[in-house]
VOGU-3710 file (C-alpha; in Angstrom, 3 decimals, decimal comma):
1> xxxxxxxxxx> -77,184/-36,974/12,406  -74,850/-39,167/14,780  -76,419/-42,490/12,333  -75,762/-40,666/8,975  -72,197/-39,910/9,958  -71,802/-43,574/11,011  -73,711/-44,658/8,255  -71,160/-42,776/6,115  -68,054/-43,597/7,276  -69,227/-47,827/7,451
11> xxxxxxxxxx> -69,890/-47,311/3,346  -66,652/-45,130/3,488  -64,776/-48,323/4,865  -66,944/-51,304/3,056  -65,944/-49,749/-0,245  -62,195/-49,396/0,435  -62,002/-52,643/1,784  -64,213/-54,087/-0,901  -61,185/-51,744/-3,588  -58,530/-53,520/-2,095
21> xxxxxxxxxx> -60,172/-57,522/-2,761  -61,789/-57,303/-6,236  -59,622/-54,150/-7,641  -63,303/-52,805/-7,978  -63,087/-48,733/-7,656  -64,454/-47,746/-4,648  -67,006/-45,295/-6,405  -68,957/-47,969/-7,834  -69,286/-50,078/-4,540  -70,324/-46,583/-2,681
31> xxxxxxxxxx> -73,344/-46,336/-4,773  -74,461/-49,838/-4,104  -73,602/-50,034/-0,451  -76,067/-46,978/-0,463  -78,717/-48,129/-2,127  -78,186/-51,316/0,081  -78,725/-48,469/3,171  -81,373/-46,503/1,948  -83,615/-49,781/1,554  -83,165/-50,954/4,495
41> xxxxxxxxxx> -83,470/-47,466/6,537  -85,239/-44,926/3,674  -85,702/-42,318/6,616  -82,126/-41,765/7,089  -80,798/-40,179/3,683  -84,265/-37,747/3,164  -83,353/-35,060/1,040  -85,172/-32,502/-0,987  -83,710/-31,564/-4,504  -82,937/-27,737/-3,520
51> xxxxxxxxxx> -80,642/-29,626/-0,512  -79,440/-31,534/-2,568  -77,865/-28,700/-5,131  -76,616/-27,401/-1,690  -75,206/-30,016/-0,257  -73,254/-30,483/-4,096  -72,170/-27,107/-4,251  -70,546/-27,669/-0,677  -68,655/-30,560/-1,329  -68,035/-29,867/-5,198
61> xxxxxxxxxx> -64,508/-27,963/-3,930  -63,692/-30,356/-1,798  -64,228/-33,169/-4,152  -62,170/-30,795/-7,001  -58,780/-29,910/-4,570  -57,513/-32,958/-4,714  -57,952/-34,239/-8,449  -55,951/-30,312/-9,087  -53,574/-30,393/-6,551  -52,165/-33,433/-8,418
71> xxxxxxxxxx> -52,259/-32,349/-11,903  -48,744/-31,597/-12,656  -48,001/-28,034/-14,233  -45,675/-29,080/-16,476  -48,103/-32,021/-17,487  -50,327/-29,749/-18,461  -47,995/-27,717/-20,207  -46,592/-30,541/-21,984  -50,042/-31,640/-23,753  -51,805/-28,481/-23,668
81> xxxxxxxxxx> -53,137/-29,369/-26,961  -54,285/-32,334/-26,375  -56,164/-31,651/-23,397  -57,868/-28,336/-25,299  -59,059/-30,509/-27,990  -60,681/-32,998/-25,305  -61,682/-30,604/-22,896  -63,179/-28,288/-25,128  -63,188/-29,148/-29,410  -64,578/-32,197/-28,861
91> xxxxxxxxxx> -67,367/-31,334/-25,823  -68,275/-28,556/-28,500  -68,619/-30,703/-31,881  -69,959/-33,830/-29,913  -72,830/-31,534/-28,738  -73,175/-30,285/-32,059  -73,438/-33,694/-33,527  -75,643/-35,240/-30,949  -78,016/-32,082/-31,533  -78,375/-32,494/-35,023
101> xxxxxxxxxx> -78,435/-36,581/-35,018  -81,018/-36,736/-32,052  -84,597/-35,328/-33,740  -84,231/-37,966/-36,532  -83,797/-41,151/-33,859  -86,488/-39,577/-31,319  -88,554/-38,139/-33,471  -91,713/-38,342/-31,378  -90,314/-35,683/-29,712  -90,696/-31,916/-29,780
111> xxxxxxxxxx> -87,043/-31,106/-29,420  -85,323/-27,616/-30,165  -82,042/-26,591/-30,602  -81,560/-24,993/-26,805  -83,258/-28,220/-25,592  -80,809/-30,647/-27,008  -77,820/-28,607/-26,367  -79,056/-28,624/-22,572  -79,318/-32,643/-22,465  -76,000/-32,935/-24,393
121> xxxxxxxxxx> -74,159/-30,479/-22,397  -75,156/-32,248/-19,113  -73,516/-35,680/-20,428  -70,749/-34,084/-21,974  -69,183/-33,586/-18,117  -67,501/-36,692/-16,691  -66,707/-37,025/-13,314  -63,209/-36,331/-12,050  -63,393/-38,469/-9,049  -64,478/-41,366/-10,342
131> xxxxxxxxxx> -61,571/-41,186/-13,988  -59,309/-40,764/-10,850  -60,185/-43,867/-9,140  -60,533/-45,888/-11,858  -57,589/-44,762/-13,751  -55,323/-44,987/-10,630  -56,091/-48,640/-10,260  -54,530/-49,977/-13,441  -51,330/-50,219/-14,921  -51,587/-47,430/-18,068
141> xxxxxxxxxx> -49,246/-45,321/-19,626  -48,814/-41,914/-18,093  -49,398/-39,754/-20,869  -52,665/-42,023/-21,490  -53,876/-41,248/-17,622  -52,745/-37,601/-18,106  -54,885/-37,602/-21,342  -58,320/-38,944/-19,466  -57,546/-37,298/-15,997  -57,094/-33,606/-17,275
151> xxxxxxxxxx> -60,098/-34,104/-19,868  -62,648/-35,083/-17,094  -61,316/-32,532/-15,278  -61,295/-29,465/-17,750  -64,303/-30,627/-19,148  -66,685/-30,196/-17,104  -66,199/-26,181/-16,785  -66,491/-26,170/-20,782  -70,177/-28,025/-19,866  -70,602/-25,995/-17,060
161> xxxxxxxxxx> -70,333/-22,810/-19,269  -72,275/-23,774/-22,125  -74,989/-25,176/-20,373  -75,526/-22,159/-17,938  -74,923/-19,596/-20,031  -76,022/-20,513/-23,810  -78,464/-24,048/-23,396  -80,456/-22,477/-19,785  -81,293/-19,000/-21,775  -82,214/-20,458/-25,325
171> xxxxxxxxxx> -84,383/-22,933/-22,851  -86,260/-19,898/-21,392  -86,841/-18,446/-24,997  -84,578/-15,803/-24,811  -82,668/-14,813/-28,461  -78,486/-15,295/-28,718  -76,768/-14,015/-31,280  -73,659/-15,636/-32,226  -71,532/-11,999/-30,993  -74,007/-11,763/-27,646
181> xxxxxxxxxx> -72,780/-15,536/-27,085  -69,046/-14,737/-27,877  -69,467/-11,627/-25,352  -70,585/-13,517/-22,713  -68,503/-16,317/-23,132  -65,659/-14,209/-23,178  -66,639/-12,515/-20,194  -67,294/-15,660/-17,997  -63,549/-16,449/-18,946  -61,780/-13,374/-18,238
191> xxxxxxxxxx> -63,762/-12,951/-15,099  -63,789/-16,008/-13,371  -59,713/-16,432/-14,021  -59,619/-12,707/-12,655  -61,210/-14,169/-9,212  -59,215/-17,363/-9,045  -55,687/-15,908/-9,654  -56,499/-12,953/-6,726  -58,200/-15,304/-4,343  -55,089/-17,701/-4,736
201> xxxxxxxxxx> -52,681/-14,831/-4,094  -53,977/-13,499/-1,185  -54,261/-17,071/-0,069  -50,290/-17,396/-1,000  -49,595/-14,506/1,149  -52,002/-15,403/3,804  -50,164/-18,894/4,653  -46,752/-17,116/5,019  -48,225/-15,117/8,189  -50,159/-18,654/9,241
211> xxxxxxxxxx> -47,262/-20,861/10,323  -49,435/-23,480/11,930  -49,995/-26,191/9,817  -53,552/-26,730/10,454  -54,351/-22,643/9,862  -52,368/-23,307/6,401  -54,465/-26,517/5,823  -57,830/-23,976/6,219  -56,209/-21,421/3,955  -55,947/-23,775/1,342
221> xxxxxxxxxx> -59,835/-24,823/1,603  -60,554/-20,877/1,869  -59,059/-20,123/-1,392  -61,051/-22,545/-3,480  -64,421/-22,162/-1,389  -64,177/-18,216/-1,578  -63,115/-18,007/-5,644  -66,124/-20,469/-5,814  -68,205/-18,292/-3,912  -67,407/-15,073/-5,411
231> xxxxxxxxxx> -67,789/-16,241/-8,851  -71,388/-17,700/-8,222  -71,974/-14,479/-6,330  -71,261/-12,722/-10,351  -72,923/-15,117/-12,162  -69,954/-16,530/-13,572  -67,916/-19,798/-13,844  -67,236/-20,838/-10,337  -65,865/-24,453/-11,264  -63,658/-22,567/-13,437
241> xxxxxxxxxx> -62,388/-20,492/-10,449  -61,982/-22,956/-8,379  -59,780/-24,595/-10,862  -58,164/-21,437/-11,460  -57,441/-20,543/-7,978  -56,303/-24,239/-7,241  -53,507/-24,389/-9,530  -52,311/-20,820/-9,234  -51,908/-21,110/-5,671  -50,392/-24,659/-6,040
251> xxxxxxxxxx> -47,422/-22,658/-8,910  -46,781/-19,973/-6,341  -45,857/-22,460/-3,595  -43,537/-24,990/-5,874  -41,960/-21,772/-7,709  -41,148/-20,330/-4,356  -40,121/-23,874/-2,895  -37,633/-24,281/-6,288  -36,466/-20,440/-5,735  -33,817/-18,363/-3,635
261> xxxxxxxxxx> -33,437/-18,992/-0,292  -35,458/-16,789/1,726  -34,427/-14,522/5,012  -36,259/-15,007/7,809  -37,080/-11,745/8,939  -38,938/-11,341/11,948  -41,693/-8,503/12,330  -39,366/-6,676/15,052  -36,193/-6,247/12,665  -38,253/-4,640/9,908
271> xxxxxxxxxx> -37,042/-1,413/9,015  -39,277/1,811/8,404  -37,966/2,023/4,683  -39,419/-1,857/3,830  -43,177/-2,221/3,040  -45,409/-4,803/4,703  -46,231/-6,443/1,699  -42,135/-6,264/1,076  -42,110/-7,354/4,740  -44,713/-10,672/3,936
281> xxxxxxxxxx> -43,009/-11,432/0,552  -39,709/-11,966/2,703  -41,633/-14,684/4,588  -41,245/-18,366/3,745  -44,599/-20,278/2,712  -45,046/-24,014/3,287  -42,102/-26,230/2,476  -42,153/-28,678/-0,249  -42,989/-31,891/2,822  -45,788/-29,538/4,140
291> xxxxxxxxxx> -46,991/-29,733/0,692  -47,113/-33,333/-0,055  -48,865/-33,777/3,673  -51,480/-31,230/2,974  -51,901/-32,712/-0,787  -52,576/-36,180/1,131  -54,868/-34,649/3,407  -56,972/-32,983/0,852  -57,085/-36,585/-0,827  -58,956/-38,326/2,476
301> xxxxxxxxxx> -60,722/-34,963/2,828  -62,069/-35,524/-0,839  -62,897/-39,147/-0,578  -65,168/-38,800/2,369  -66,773/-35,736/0,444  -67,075/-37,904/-2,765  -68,762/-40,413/-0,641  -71,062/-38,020/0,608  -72,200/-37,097/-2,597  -72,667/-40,474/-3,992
311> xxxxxxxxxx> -75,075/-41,497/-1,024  -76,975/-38,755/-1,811  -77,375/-39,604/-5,290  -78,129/-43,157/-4,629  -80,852/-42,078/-2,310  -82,686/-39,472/-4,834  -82,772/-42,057/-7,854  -86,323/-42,581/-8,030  -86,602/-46,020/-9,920  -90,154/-45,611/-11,717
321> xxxxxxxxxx> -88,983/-42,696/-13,711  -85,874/-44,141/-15,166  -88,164/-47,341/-16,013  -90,374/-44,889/-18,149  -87,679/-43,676/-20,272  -85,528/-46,716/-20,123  -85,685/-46,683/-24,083  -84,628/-42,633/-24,589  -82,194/-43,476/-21,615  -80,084/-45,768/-23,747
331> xxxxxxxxxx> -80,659/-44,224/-27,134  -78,992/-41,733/-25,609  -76,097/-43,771/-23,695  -75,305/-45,708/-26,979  -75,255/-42,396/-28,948  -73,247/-40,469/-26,850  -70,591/-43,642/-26,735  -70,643/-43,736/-30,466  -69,918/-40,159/-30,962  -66,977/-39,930/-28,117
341> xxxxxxxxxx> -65,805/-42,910/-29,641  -65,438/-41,214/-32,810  -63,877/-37,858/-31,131  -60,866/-39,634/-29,118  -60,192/-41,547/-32,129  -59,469/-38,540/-34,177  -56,921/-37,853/-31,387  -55,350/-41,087/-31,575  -55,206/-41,223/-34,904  -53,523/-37,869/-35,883
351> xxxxxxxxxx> -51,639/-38,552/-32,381  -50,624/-41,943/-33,882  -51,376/-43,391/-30,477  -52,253/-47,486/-30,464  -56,040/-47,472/-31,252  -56,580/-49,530/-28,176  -56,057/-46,249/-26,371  -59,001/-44,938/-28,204  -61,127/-47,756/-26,258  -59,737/-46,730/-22,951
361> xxxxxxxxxx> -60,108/-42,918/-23,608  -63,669/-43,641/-24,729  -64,553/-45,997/-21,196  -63,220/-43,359/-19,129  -65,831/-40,836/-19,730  -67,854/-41,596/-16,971  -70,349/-39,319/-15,854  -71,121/-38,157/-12,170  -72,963/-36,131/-10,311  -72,194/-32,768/-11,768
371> xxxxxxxxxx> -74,185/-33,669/-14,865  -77,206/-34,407/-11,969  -77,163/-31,067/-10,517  -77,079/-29,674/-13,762  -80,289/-31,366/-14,546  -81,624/-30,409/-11,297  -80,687/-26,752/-12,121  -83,645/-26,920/-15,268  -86,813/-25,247/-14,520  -89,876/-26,566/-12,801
381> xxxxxxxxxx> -92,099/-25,389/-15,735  -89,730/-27,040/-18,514  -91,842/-29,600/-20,353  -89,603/-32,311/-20,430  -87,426/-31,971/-17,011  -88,487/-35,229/-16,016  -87,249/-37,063/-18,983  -83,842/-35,036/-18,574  -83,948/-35,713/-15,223  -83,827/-39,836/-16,048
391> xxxxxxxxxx> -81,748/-39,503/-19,306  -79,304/-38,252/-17,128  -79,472/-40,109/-13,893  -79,772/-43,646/-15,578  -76,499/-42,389/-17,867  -74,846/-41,568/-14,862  -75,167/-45,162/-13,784  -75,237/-46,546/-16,798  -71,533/-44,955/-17,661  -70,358/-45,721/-13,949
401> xxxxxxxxxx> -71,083/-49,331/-14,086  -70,888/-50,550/-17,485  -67,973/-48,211/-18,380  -65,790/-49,260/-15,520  -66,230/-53,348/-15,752  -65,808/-52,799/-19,632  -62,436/-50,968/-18,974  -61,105/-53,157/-16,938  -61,903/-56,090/-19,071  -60,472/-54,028/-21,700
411> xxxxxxxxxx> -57,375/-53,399/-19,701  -56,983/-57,196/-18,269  -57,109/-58,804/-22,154  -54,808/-56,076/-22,930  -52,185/-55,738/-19,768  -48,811/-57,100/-22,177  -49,378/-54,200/-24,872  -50,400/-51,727/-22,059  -46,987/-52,559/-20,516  -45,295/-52,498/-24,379
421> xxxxxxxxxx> -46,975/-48,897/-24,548  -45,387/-47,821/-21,159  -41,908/-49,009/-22,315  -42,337/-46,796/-25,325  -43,677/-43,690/-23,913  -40,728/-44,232/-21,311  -38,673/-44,194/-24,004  -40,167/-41,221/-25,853  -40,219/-38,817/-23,275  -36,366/-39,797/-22,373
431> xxxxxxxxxx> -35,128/-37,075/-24,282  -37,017/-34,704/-22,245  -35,862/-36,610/-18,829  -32,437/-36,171/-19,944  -32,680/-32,369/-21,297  -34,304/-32,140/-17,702  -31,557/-33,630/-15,888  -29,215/-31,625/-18,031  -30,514/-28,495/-17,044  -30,604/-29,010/-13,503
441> xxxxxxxxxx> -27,675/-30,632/-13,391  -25,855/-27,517/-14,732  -26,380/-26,030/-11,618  -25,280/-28,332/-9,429  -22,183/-30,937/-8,688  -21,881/-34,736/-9,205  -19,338/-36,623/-7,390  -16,510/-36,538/-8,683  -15,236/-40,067/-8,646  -18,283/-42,267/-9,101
451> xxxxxxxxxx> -20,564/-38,999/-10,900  -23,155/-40,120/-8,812  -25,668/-37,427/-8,533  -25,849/-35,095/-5,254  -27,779/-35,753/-2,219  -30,077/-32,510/-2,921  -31,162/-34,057/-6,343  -31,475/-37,646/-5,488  -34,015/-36,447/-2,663  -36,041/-33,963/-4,858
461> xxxxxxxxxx> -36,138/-36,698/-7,419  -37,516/-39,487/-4,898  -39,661/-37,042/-3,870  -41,019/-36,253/-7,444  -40,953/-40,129/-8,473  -42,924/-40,997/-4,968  -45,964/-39,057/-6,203  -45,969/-39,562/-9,754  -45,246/-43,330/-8,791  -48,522/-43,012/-6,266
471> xxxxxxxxxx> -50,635/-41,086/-8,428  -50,246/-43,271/-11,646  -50,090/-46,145/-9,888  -46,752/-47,223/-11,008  -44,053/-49,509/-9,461  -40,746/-47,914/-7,902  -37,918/-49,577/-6,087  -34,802/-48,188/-4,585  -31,983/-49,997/-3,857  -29,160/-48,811/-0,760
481> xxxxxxxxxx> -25,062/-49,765/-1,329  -22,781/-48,932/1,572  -19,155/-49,003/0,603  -16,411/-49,843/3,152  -12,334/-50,852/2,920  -10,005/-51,077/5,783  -7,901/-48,155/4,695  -9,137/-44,907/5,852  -10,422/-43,081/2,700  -11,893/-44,758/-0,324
491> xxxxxxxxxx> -9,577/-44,865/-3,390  -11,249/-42,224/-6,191  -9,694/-44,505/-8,698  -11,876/-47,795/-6,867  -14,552/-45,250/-6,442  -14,551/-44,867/-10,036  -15,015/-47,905/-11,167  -18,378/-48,412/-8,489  -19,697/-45,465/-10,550  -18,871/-47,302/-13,798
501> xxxxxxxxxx> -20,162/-50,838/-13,063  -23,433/-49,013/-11,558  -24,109/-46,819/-14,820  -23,944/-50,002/-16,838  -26,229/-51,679/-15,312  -29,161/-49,100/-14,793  -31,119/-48,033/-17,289  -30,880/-44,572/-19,010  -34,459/-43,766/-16,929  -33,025/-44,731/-13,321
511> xxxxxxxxxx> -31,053/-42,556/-11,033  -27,851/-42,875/-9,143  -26,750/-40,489/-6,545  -24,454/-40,442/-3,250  -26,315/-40,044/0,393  -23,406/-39,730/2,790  -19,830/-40,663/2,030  -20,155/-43,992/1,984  -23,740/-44,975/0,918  -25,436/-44,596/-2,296
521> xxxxxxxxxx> -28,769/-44,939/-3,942  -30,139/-45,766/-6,857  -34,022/-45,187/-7,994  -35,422/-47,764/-10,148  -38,737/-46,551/-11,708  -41,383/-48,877/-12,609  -39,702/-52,004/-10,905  -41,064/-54,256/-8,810  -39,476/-55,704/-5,573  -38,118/-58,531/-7,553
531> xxxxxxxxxx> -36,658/-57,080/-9,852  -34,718/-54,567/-8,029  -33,305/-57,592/-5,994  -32,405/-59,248/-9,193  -30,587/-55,458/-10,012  -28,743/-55,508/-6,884  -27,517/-59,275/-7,556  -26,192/-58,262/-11,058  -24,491/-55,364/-9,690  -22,811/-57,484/-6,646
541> xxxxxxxxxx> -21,881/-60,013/-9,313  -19,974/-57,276/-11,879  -18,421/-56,025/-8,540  -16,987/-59,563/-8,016  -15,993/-60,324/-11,434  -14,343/-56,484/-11,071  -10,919/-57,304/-9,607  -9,877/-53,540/-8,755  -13,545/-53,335/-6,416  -12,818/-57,118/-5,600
551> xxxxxxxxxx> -10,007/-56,524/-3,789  -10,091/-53,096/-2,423  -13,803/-52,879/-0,905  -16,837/-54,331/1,189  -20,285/-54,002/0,098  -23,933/-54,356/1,112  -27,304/-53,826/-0,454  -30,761/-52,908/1,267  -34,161/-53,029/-1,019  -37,143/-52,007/-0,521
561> xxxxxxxxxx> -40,291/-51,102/-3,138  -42,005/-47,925/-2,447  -46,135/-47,782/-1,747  -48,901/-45,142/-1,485  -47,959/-44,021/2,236  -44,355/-43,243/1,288  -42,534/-40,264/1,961  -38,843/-39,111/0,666  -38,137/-39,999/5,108  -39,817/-43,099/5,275
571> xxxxxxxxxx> -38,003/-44,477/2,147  -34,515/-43,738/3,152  -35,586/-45,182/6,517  -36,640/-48,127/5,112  -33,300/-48,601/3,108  -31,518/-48,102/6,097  -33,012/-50,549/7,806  -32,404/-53,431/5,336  -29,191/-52,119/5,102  -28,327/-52,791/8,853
581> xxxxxxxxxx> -29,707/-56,049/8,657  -27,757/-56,754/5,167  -24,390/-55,827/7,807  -25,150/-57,518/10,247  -25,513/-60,933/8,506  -22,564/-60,803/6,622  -20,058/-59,066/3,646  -22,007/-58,652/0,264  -25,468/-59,410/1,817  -28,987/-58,115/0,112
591> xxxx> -31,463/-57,787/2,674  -34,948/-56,525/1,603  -36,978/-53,991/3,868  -41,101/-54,365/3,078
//
């Protein structure tokens, strides 16, 4: 056991390390580093298929909690219709499509309906972890990443459903009618979002009694494991619970984290009249920091989990099978490309998206190992479980290799109308950002001299552009300008102008806001290091060319560019600390903090 561990955490390593050099996603040099291993020492990675299912269904929340706890609510919200008609129209018509196309290109095959919709179904679920990782590595459009990210995500309970529920029955001969299909179907739903929104309360309310931050991190792995567990337990959608409970626990903590301040009531104050439950509501949950952390945690948590799985798989693969259906292997593969092909360029059509987003859409339907334990879950006595078995196994590889060099060949001969597409959707969503800003602005005050936004909104909206800037893989650089004169107050009317200069030279997507009296920010998103330096240069020119600032006041700028490990702390630490060193070497200095 001690060897596997350090077996697992070596490929764990290799593959990050071996990320960072080529830009390769670490999923795809996992699976070779262990089939690398299990040549070399075959004893080490034995596994049966039953502990195999076991060992999925362990890690299959952990691998999930992460990919959910990042999907942003309002994302969702946002393209709702989108994501339906990926998630769920198109898994539904492509299966329909590839059932009625397949018994006319492999006809020497015995094929009925329940049969193909079982093989379909299985490669109609792409895996989350691996969009994730390859999506996060390149420089895309958000509404693009939002697009493949919630489809592989939300997908994969509409194949979960349909394959254990409609394609396993019609596979053991039993007779569905089109109302005993609706029934159950609509039963699975209700049910299973029944489970996940009471697990995740009791789970909110649980982690306002559990102020240690370790029992919180446990409650957070309860609630998905047990509305998992519960749902399997009824027969129903337990991906879709997990789901469920994920993101309803994840709203209750950022609604109460946005709402009223609480009272902290201890236990002893309580009076007879108030409830316990009134008592437990008073209670504060996790902050908005404990959040992030545990968000971060659930990330490493889910990559060593991911890891686990994918050694696994690489170690199961038995070679002489997937030789004997190589040709049914990629019929398959090329017609289940052609027909999602087809299905995200209906989107991007009626969307009036660029059709190279079609290409990237297509690429990132990668499949993983859910579609394998779905295969696994057939029955012994089914006539053609082995050729399943392969079909799906050698499209799993198939679609993890081919699919992710593709895309990023795709991506590298198309990086200067990618970055065209990110200026527009910038710009398209800018009405929301500003009916956004509006709103919440409404509620709070701006300076009044230089209208430079609060300190409470300039931190929640690092905060916000840290993660989105992490998870999408997008540049973001703040810049740091401490004022100073040699009266004793700054002059609102010199103040003023600051403000003025400033707003003219960011763009309508940045932020400005005030830190203490005399220091300010400003959040440049999607800028590099360079360019933010070049920003702070233009600004200390205007300032010079400005005779009112010229004369009255004494400036210096600190830079730095945020990464991965970045917190709304770190980042003002960082500015502070090319700040000091912009002071100490002179008047009008820019010193840059890495």
């Amino acid at each position: 056991m001690l060897m596997l561990v350090i077996f697992l955490l070596l490929i764990i390593l290799l593959s990050r390390i071996t990320q960072e050099i080529t830009k390769v996603p670490s999923t795809l040099s996992v699976i070779v580093y262990s089939f690398a291993i299990s040549i070399f020492f075959p004893e080490l990675f034995e596994i049966s298929s039953k502990e195999f299912n076991e060992i999925l269904y362990l890690m299959l929340p952990m691998i999930l909690l992460p990919d959910i706890l990042n999907i942003s609510i309002k994302e969702l919200k946002n393209h709702a219709k989108e994501i339906f008609y990926l998630a769920v129209v198109a898994v539904v018509v492509s299966i329909a499509i590839a059932t009625y196309v397949t018994p006319y290109i492999l006809a020497q095959y015995s094929f009925t309906v329940g049969m193909l919709i079982a093989l379909f179904t299985m490669l109609m679920a792409t895996d989350a972890i691996t969009v994730v990782s390859i999506m996060s590595k390149f420089r895309l459009p958000e509404r693009l990443k939002i697009y493949a990210e919630s489809e592989s995500l939300f997908n994969d309970v509409t194949a979960l459903i349909i394959f254990y529920f409609i394609a396993l029955p019609l596979i053991s001969g039993d007779e569905l009618s089109l109302l005993s299909i609706n029934l159950t179907l609509f039963k699975v739903l209700i049910l299973s979002t029944i489970i996940g929104f009471g697990v995740a309360y009791i789970g909110f309310l649980s982690i306002k009694i559990l102020k240690n931050p370790f029992d919180q991190f446990i409650i957070i792995y309860l609630v998905v494991n047990i509305s998992f567990l519960v749902a399997e337990h009824f027969h129903i959608a337990g991906i879709l619970s997990i789901v469920v409970s994920a993101l309803t626990f994840k709203y209750l903590v950022q609604k109460e984290i946005k709402g009223e301040t609480f009272r902290r009531t201890k236990i002893g104050d309580v009076k007879d009249k108030e409830s316990v439950m009134e008592l437990i509501k008073s209670v504060p949950a996790i902050t908005k920091r404990e959040f992030r952390e545990y968000k971060k945690e659930a990330i490493f948590i889910g990559i060593f989990a991911n890891a686990i799985v994918f050694v696994i798989i690489a170690n199961i693969i038995e070679l002489d099978i997937l030789f004997k259906y190589y040709k049914e292997i990629l019929i398959v593969f090329a017609l289940t490309t052609v027909i999602r092909f087809i299905s995200v360029s209906s989107l991007v059509l009626v969307m009036r998206l660029p059709f190279r987003w079609a290409k990237t859409l297509t690429l990132s339907g990668t499949k993983g190992a859910l579609a394998i334990i779905m295969a696994h879950s057939i029955p012994d006595n089914f006539i053609y479980k082995d050729m399943f078995e392969a079909i799906v196994i050698g499209n799993v590889l198939i679609s993890t290799f081919l699919y992710t060099f593709l895309l990023m060949l795709h991506i590298y001969f198309n990086k200067k109308a990618y970055a065209q597409d990110m200026q527009v959707d910038k710009q398209s969503s800018k009405n929301n950002i500003k009916q956004y800003t509006k709103n919440v602005i409404e509620a709070l005050k701006k300076d009044a001299s230089t209208q430079a936004y609060s300190r409470a909104f300039i931190e929640d909206i690092i905060t916000d552009e840290l993660a989105r800037a992490s998870r999408y893989n997008l540049d973001l650089s703040l810049l740091i300008l401490k004022l100073s004169t040699k009266e004793k107050a700054l002059n609102q009317e010199v103040l003023s102008a600051v403000g003025r200069v400033i707003k003219e030279q960011i763009r309508t997507t940045d932020y400005f806001g005030k830190l203490t009296d005399d220091e300010y920010v400003i959040v440049t998103l999607n800028t590099s290091l360079g360019e933010a330096v070049t920003l702070a240069e233009k600004i200390s020119k205007e300032f010079a060319s400005t005779e009112m600032i010229h004369i009255a006041l004494e400036y210096n700028f600190g830079v730095t560019q945020a990464d991965e490990t970045d917190t709304t702390e770190t980042i003002i630490e960082k500015l502070n600390e090319a700040l000091s060193r912009s002071e100490q070497s002179g008047i009008h200095a820019i010193e840059i903090e890495v």
